[in-house]
N, CA, C and O atoms as CSV, one atom per row, in Angstrom:
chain,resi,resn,atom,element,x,y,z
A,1,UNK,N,N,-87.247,38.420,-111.081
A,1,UNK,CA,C,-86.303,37.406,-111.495
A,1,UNK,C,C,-86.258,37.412,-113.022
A,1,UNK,O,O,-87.269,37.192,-113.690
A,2,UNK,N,N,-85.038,37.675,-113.571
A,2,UNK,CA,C,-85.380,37.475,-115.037
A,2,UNK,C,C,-84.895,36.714,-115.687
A,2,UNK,O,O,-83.697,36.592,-115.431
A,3,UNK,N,N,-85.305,36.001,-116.572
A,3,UNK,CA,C,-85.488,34.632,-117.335
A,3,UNK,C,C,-84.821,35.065,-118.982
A,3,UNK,O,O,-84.988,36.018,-119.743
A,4,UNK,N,N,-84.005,33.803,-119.018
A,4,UNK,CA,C,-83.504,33.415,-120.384
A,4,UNK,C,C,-83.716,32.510,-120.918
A,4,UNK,O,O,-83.768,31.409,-120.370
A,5,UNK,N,N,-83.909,32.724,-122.197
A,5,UNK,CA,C,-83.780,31.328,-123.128
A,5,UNK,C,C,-82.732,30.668,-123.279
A,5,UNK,O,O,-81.783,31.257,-123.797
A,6,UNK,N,N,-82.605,29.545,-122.962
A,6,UNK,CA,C,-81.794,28.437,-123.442
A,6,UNK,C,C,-82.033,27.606,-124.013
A,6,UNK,O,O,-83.184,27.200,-123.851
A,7,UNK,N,N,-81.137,26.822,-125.031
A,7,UNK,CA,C,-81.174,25.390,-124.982
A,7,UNK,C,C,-81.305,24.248,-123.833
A,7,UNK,O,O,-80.290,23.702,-123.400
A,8,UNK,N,N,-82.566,23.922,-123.371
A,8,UNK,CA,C,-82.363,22.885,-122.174
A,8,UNK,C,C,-82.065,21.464,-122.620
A,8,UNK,O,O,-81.376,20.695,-121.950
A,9,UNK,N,N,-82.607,21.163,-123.761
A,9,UNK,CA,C,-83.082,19.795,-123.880
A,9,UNK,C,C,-83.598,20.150,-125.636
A,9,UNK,O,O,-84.157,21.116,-126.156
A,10,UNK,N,N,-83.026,18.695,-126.217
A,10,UNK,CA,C,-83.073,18.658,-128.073
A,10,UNK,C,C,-84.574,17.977,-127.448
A,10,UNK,O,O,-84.836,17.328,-126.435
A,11,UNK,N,N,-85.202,18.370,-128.340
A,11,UNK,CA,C,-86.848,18.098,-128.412
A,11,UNK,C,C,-86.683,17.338,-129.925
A,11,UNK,O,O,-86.228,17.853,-130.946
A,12,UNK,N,N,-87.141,16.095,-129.769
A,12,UNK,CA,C,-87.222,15.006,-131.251
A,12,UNK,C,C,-88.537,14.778,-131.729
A,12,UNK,O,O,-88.694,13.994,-132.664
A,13,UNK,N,N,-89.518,15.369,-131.203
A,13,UNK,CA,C,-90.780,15.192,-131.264
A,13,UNK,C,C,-91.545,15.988,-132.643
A,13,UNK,O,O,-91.307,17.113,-133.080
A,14,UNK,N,N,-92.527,14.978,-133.131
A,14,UNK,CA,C,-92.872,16.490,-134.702
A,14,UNK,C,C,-93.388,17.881,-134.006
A,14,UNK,O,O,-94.230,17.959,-133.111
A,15,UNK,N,N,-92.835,18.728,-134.495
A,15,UNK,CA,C,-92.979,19.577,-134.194
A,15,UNK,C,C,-92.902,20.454,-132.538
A,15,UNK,O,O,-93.397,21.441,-131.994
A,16,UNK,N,N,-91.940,19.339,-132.239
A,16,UNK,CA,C,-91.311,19.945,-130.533
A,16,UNK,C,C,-92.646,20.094,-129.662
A,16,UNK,O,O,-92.938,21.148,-129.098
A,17,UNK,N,N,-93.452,18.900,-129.606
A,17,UNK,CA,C,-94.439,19.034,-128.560
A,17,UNK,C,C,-94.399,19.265,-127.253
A,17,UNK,O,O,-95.156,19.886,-126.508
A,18,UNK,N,N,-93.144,18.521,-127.031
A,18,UNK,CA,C,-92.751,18.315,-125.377
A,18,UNK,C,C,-92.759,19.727,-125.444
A,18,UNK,O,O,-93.894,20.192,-125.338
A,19,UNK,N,N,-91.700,20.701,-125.610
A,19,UNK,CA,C,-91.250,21.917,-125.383
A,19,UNK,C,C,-92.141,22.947,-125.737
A,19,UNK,O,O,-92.019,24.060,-125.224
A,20,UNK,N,N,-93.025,22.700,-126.557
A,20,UNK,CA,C,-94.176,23.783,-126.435
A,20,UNK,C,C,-95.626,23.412,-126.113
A,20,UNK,O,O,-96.533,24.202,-126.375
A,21,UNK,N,N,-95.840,22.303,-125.587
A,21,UNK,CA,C,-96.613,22.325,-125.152
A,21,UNK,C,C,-96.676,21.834,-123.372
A,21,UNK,O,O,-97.629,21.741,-122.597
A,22,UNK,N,N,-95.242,21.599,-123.203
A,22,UNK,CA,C,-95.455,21.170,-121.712
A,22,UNK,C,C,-94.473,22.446,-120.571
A,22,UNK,O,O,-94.727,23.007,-119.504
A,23,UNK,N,N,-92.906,22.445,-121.866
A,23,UNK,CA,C,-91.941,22.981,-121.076
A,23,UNK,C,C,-92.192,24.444,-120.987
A,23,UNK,O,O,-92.383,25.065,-119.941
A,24,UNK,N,N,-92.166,25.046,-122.478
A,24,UNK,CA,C,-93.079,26.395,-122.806
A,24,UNK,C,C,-94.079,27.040,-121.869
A,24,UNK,O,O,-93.747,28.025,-121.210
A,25,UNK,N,N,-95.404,26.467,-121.779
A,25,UNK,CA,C,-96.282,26.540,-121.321
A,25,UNK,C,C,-96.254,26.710,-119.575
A,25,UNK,O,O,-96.923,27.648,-119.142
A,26,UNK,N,N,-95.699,26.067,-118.817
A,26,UNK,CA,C,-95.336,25.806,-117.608
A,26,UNK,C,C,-94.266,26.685,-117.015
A,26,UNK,O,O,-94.436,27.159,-115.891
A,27,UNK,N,N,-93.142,26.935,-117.727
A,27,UNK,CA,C,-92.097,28.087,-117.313
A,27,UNK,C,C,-92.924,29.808,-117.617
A,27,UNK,O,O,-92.476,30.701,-116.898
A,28,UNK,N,N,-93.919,30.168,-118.502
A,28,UNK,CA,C,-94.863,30.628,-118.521
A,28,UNK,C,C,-95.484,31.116,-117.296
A,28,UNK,O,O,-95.334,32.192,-116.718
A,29,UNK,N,N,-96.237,30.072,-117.008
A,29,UNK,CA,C,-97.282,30.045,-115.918
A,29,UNK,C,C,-96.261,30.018,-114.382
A,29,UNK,O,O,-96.684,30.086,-113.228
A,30,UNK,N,N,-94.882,29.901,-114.825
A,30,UNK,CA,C,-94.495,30.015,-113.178
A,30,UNK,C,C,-93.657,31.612,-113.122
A,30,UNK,O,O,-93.278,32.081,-112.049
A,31,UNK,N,N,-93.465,32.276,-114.363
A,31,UNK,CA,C,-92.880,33.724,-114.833
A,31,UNK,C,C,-94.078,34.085,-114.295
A,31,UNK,O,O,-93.879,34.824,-113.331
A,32,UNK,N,N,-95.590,33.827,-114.556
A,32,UNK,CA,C,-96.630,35.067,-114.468
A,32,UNK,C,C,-97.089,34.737,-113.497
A,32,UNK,O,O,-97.379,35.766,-112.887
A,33,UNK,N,N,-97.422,33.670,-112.791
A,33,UNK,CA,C,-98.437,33.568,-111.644
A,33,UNK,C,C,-97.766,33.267,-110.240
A,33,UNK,O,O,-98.172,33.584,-109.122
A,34,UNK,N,N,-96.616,32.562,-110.610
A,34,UNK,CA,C,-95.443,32.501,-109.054
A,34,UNK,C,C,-94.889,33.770,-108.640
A,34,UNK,O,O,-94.877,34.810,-109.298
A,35,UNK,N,N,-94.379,33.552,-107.351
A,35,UNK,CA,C,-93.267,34.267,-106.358
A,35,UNK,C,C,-92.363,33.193,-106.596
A,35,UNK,O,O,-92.009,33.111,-105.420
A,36,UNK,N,N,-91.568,32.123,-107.273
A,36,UNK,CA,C,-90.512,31.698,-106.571
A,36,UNK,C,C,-89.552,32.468,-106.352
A,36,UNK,O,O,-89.214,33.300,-107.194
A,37,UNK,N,N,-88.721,32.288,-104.774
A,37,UNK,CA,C,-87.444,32.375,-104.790
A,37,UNK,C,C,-86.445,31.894,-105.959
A,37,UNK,O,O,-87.051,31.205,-106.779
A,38,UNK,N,N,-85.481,32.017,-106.172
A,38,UNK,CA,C,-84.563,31.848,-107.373
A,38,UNK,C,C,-83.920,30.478,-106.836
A,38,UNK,O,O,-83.164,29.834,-107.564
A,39,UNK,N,N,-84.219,30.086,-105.636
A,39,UNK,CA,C,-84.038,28.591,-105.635
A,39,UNK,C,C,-85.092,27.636,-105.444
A,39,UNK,O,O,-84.870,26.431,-105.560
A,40,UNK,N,N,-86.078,28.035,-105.196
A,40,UNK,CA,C,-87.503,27.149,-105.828
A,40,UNK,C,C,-87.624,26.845,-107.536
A,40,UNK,O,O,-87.755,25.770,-108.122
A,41,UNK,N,N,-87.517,28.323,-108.098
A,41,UNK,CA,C,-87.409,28.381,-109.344
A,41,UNK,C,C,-86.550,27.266,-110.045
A,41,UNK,O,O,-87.061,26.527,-110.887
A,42,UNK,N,N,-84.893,27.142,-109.579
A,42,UNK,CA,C,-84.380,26.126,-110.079
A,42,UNK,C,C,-84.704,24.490,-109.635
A,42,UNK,O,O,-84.321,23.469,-110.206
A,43,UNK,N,N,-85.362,24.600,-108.681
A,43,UNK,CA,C,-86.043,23.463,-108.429
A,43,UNK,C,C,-87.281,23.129,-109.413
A,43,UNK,O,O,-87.285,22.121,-110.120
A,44,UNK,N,N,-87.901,23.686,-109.399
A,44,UNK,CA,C,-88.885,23.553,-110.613
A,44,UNK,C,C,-88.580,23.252,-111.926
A,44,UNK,O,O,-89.102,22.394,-112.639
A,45,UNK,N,N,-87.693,24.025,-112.187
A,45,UNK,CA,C,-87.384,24.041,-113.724
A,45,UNK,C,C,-86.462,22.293,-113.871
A,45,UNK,O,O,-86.526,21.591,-114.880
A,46,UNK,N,N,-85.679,21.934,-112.600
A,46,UNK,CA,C,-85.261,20.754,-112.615
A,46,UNK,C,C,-85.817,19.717,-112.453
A,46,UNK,O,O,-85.239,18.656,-112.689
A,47,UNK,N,N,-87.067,19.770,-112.013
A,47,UNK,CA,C,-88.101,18.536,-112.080
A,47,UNK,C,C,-89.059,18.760,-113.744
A,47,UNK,O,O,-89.620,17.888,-114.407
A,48,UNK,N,N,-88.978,19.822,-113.939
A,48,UNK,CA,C,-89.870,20.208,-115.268
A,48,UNK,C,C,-89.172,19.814,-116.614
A,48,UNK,O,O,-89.771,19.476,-117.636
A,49,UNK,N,N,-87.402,19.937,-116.412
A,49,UNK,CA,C,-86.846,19.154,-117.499
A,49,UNK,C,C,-86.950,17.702,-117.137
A,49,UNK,O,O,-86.866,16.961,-118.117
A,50,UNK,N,N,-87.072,17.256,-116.270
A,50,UNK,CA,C,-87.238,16.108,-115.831
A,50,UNK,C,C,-88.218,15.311,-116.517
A,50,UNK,O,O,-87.842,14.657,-117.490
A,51,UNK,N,N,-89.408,15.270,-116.156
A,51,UNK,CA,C,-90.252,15.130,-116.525
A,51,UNK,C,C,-90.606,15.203,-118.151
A,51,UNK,O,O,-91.291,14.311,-118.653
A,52,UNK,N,N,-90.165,16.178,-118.851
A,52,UNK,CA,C,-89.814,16.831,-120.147
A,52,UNK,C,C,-88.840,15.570,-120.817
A,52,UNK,O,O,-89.284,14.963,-121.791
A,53,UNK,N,N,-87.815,15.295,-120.385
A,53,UNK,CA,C,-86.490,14.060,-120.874
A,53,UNK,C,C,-87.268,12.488,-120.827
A,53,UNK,O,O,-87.008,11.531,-121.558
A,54,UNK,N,N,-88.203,12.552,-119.828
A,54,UNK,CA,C,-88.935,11.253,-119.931
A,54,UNK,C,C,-90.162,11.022,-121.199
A,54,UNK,O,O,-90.520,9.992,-121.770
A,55,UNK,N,N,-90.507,12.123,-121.312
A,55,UNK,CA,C,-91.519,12.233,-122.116
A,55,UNK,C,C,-90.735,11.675,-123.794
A,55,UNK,O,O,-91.110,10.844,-124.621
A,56,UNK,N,N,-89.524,12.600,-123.739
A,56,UNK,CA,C,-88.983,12.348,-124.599
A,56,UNK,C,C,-88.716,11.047,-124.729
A,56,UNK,O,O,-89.128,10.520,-125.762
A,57,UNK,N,N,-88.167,10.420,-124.001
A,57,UNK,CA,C,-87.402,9.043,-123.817
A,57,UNK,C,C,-88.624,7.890,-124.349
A,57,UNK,O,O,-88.473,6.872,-125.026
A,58,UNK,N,N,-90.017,8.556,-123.688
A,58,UNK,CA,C,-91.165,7.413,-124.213
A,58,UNK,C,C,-91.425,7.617,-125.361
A,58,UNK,O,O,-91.253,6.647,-126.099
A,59,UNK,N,N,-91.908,8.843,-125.974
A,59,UNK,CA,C,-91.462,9.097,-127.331
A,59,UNK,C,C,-90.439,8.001,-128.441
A,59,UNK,O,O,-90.832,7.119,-129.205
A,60,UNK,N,N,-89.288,8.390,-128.207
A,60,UNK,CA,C,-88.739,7.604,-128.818
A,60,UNK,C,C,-88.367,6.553,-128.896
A,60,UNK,O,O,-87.898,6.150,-129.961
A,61,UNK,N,N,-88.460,5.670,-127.674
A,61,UNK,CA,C,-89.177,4.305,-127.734
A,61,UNK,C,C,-90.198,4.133,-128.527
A,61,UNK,O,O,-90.013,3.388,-129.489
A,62,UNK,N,N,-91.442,4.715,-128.365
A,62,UNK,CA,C,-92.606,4.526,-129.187
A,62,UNK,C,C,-92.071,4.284,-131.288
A,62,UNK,O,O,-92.267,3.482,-132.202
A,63,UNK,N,N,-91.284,5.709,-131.011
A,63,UNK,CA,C,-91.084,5.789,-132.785
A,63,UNK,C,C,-90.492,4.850,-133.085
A,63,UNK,O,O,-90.899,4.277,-134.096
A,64,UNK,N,N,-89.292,4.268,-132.374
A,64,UNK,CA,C,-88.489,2.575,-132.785
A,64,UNK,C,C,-89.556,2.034,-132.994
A,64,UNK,O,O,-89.745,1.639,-134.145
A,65,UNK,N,N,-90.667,1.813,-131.937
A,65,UNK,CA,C,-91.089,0.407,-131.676
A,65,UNK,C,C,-91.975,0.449,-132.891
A,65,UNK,O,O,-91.920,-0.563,-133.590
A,66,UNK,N,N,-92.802,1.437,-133.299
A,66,UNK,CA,C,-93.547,1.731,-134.737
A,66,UNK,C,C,-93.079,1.718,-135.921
A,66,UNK,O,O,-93.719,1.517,-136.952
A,67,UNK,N,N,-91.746,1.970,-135.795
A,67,UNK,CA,C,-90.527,1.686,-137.480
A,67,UNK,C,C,-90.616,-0.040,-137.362
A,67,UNK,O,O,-90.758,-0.807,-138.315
A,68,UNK,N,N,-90.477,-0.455,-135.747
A,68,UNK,CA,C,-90.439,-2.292,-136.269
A,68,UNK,C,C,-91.520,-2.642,-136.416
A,68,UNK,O,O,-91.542,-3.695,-137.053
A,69,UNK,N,N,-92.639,-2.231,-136.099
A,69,UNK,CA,C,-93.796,-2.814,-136.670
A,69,UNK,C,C,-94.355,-2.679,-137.913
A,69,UNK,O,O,-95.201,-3.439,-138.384
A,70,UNK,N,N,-93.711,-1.360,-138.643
A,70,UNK,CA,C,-94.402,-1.445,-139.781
A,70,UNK,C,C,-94.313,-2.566,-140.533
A,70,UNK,O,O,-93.348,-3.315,-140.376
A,71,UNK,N,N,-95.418,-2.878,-141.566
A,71,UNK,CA,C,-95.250,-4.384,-142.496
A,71,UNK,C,C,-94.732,-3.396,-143.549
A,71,UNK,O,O,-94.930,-2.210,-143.816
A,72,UNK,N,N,-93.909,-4.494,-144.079
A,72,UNK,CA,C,-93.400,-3.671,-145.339
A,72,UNK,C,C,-93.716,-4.011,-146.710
A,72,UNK,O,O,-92.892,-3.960,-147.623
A,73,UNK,N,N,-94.942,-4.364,-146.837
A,73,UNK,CA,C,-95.897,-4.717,-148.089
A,73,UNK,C,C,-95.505,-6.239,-148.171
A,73,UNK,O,O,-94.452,-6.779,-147.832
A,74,UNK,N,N,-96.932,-6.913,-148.850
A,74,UNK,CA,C,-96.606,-8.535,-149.038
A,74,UNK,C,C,-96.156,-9.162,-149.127
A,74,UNK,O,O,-96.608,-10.257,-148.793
A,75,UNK,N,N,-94.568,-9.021,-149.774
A,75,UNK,CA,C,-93.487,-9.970,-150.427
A,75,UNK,C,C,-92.293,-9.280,-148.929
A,75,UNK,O,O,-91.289,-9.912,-148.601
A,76,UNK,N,N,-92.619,-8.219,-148.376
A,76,UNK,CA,C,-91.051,-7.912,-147.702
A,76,UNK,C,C,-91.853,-8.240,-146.134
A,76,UNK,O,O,-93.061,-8.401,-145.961
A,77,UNK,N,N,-90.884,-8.272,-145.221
A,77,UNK,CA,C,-90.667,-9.092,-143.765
A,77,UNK,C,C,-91.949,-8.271,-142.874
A,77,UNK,O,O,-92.644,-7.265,-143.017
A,78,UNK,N,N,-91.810,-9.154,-142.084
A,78,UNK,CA,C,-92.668,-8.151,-141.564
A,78,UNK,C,C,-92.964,-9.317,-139.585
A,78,UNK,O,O,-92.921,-10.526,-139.356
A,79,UNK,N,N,-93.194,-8.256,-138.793
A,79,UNK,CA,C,-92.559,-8.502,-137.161
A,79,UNK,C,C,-94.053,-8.950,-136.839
A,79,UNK,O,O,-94.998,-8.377,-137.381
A,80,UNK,N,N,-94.212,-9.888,-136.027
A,80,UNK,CA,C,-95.198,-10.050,-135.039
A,80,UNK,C,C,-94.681,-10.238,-133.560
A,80,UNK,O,O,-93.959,-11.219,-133.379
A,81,UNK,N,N,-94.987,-9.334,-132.356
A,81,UNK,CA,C,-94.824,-9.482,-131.536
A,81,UNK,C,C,-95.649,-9.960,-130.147
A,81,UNK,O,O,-96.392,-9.186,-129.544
A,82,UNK,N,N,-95.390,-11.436,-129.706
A,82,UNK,CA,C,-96.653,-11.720,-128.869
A,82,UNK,C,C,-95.928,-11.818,-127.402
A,82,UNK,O,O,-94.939,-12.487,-127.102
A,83,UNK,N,N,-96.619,-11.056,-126.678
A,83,UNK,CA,C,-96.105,-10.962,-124.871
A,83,UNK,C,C,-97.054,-11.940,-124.300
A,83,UNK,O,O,-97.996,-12.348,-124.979
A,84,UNK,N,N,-96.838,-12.371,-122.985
A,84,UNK,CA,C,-97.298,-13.285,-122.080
A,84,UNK,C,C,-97.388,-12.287,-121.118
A,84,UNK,O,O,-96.908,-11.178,-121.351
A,85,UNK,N,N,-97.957,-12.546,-120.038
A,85,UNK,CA,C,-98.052,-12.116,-118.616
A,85,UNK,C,C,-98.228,-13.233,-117.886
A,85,UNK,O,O,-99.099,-14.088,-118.043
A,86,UNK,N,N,-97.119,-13.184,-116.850
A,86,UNK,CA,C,-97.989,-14.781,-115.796
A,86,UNK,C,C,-98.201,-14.191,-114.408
A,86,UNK,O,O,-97.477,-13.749,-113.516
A,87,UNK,N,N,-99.259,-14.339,-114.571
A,87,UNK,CA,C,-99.358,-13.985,-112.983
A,87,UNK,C,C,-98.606,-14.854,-111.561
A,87,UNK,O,O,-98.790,-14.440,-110.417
């Protein structure tokens, strides 16, 4: 089965972690150590971007949520955020 590079998915991460260390790595290991059929294969690779887009998605939640928390030195604003849980 032979394999191309594409663009699957914009990786926003420093230095494109998702994609080389999860998506990279894994399409890898299913080129050298699988038999898929060419429709397992696209099954895989569609749960693997999957998985890959979420990562991303928490990611960049995280980076918002860390730009609003930063304090922005003594005199400028700065966020406190307090959650509840009720059982």
């Amino acid at each position: 089965m032979p394999f191309q590079y594409k663009t699957l998915f914009q990786d926003p991460t420093p230095d494109g972690y998702v994609n080389l260390r999860l998506v990279l790595h894994m399409m890898n290991i299913a080129q050298t150590y699988t038999d898929f059929t060419d429709a397992e294969f696209h099954e895989f690779v569609k749960h693997l971007l999957l998985i890959a887009k979420k990562m991303v998605a928490t990611w960049r939640h995280l980076a918002r949520y860390e730009e609003v928390e930063v304090v922005h030195g003594k005199d400028g604003p700065s966020l406190c955020v307090v959650m509840s849980i009720s059982s």
